[in-house]
C-alpha positions in Angstrom: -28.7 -5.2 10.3 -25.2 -4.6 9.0 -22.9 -7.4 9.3 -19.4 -7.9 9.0 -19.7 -10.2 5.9 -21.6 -7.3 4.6 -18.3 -5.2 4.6 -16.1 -8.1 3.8 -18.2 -8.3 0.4 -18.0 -4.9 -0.8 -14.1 -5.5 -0.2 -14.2 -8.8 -2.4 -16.8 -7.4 -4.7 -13.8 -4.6 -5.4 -11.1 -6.8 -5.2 -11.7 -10.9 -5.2 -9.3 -12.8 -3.2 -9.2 -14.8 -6.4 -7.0 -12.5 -8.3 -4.7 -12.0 -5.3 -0.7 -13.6 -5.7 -0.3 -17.5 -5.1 1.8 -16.4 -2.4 -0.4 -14.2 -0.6 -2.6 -14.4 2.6 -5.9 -12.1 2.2 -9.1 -12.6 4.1 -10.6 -12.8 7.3 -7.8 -13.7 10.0 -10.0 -13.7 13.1 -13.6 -13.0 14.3 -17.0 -13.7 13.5 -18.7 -12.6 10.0 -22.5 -12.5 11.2 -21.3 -9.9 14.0 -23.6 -6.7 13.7 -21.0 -4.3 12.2 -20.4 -1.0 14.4 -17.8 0.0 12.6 -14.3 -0.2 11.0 -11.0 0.9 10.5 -8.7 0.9 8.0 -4.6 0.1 8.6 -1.7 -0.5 6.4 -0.6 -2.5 9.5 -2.4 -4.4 12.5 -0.8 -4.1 16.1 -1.7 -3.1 19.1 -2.0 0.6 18.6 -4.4 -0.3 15.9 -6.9 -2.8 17.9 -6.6 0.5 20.7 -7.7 3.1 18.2 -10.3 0.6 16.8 -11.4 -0.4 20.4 -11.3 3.9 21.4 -13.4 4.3 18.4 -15.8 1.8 18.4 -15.0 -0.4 16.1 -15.3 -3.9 15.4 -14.0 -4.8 12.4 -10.3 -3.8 10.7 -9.0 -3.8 7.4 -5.6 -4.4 6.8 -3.5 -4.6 3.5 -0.5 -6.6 4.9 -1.7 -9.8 5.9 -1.3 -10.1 9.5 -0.9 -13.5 9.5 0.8 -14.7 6.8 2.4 -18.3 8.1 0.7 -20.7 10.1 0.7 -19.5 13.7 2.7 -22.8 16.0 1.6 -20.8 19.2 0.3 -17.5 20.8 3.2 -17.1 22.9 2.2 -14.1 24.5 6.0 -12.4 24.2 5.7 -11.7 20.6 4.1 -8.6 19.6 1.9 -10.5 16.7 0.5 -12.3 19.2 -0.3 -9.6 21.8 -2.4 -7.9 18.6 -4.5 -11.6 18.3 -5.2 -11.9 21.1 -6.0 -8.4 22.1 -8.9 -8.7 18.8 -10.0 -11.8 20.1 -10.8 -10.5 23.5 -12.7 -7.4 22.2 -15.2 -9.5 19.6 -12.9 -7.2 16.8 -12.7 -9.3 13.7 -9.7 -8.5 11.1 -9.5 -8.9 7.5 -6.3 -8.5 5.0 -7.0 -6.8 1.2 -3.3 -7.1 -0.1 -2.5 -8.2 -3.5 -5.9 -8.4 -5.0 -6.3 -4.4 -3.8 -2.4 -3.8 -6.1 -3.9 -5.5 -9.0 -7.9 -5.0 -9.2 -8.5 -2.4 -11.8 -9.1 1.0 -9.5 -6.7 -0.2 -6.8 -4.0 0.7 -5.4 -1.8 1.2 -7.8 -4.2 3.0 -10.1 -4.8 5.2 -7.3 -1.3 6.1 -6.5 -1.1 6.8 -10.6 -4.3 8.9 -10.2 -2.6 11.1 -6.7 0.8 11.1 -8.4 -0.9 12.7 -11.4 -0.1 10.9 -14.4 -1.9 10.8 -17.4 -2.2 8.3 -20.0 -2.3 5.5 -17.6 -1.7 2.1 -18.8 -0.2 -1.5 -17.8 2.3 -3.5 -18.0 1.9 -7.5 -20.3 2.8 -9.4 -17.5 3.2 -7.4 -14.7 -0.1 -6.5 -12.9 1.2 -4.2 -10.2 3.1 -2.3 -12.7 1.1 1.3 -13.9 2.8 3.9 -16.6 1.8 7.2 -17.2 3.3 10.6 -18.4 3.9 13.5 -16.2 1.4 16.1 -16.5 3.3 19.1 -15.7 3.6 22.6 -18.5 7.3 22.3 -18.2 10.1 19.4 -18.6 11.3 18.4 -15.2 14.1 16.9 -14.2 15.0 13.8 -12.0 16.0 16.4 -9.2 12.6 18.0 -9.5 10.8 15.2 -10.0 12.0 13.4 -6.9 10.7 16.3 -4.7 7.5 16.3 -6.3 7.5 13.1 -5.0 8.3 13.4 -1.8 5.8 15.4 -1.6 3.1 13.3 -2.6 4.2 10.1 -0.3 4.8 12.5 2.3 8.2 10.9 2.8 11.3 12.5 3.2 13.7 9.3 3.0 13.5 9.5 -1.0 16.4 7.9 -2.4 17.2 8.8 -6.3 19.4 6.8 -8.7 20.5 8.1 -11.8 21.2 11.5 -13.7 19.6 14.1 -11.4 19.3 16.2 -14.6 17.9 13.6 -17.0 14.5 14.9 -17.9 11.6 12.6 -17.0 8.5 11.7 -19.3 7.5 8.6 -18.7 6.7 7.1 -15.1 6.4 3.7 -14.4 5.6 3.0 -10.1 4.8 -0.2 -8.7 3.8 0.4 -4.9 5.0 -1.8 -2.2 8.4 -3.9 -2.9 8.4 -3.7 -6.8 12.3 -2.7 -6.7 13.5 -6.4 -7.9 15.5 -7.0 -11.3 12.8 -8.1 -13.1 10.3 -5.1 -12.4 12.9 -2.9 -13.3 14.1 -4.5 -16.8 10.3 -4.9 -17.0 9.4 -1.1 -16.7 12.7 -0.1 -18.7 11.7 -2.1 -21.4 8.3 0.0 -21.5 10.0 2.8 -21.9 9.3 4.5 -18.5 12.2 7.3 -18.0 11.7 6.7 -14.3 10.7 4.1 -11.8 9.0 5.1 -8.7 8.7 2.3 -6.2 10.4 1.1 -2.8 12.4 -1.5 -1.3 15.4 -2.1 -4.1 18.2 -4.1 -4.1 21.8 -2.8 -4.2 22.6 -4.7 -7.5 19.3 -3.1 -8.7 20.8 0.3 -8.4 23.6 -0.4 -10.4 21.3 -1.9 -13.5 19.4 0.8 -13.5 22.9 3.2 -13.3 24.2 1.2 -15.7 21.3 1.1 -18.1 21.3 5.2 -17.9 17.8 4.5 -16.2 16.4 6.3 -12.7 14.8 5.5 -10.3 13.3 6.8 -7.2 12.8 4.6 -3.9 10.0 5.6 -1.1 9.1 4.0 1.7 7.4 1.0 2.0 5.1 2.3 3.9 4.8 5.5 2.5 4.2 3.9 -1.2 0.9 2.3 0.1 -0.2 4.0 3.4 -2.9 5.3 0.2 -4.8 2.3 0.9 -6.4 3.9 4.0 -8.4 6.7 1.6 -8.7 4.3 -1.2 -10.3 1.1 1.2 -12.6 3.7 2.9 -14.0 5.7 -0.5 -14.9 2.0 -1.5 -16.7 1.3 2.0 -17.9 4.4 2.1 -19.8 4.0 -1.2 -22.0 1.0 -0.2 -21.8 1.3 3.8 -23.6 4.7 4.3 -24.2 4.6 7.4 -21.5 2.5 9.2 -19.0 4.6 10.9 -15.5 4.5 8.5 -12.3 5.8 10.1 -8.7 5.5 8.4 -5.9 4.6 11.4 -4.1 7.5 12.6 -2.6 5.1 15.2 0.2 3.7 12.0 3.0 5.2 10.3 6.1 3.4 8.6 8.4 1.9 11.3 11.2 4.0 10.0 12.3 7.5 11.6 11.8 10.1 9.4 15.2 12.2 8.3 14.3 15.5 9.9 14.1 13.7 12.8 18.0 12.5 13.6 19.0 16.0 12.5 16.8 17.9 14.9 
């Protein structure tokens, strides 16, 4: 018989908890590890579309990236959306388990991955920073920040792409940290490796203006966008050891922000 815990350690064999940020949450959140797996379902985010889809497609087990409980829970006040989504697992024997930070760091994780489907080559690491991935653009041609910033647009299917910088400074060198790498620190950190561009999401106003006073670009996606690869990535790796377990990747999650075709249309 398949268990649970036999899914959960494929995960940890991948990715240990141990390597995970002091400040993060991963693990199992609820349920029971000896239940008999039937199947599981991979989210960037838990609620309750994704306990509906899992329930719809028989699945008893979810694997999340953001930790859906990340500070002790004083209540289940059944108002509060987080809540509804507990409570909803609980009542359906579905047991839920967060890969976060160890899945950014573990060598073949995320952010190798998102390297690997943004198609750099040459991929290495930052001293110090272990989301942080470089890599040089693979393309026959130079190509500018204009171009560049399509191209990737493209790739995290997301058209809310924000650019700082020369639109026509030619790009190189990449450095992309998925998930909310636009801080001070990440971005002198990747400037200082020599990256012509930093691909990443959630930056700060005075972040913009380093990097437009430093002569240095940047391209923001989506939170979401920048690591809804985790679904492919989490289920190649499941996929790989659980042969016969049915693997789905949600289809029930996208990021919480409209897309910009759709206030236009």
């Amino acid at each position: 018989m398949v268990t649970v815990k036999n899914a959960l350690d494929v995960i940890e064999e991948f990715a240990p908890k141990a390597i995970a940020a002091e400040y993060d949450n991963p693990g199992l959140k609820i349920g029971d590890e000896d239940s008999c797996l039937r199947g599981v379902l991979i989210t960037v985010d838990t609620n309750e579309e994704v306990i509906a889809e899992a329930i719809k497609k028989g699945c008893n087990l979810i694997i999340e990236h953001h930790p859906s409980i990340w500070k002790p829970l004083r209540g289940l006040d059944n108002r509060v959306p987080l809540n509804r989504t507990l409570i909803a697992a609980a009542k359906n024997d579905i047991a839920i388990y967060s890969a976060h930070t160890n899945v950014d760091f573990t060598v073949g994780g995320l952010n190798d991955y998102v390297a690997e489907r943004m198609g750099l080559i040459d991929v290495g690491t930052i001293d110090g920073l272990q989301s942080a991935r470089t890599g040089n653009v693979a393309f026959n041609k130079e190509i500018t920040l204009r171009e560049y910033a399509k191209y990737i647009s493209e790739i995290f299917d997301d058209d809310n792409v924000i650019t700082v910088g020369n639109l026509d400074k030619k790009i190189s060198k990449v450095a992309v940290i998925n998930g909310a790498g636009g801080n001070e620190d990440d971005t002198w950190a990747t400037f200082n490796a020599g990256a012509d561009v930093f691909v990443t999401s959630e930056v700060k106003y005075n972040v913009t203006r380093l990097a437009k006073d430093l002569d240095y670009a940047i391209i923001q996606v989506g939170h979401f966008e920048s690591e809804a690869f985790f679904m492919p990535l989490i289920k190649k790796v499941l996929q790989n050891k659980l042969t016969d377990t049915p693997i789905y990747a949600a289809e029930s999650i996208r990021s919480a922000y409209n897309r910009r075709g759709e206030i236009w249309n």
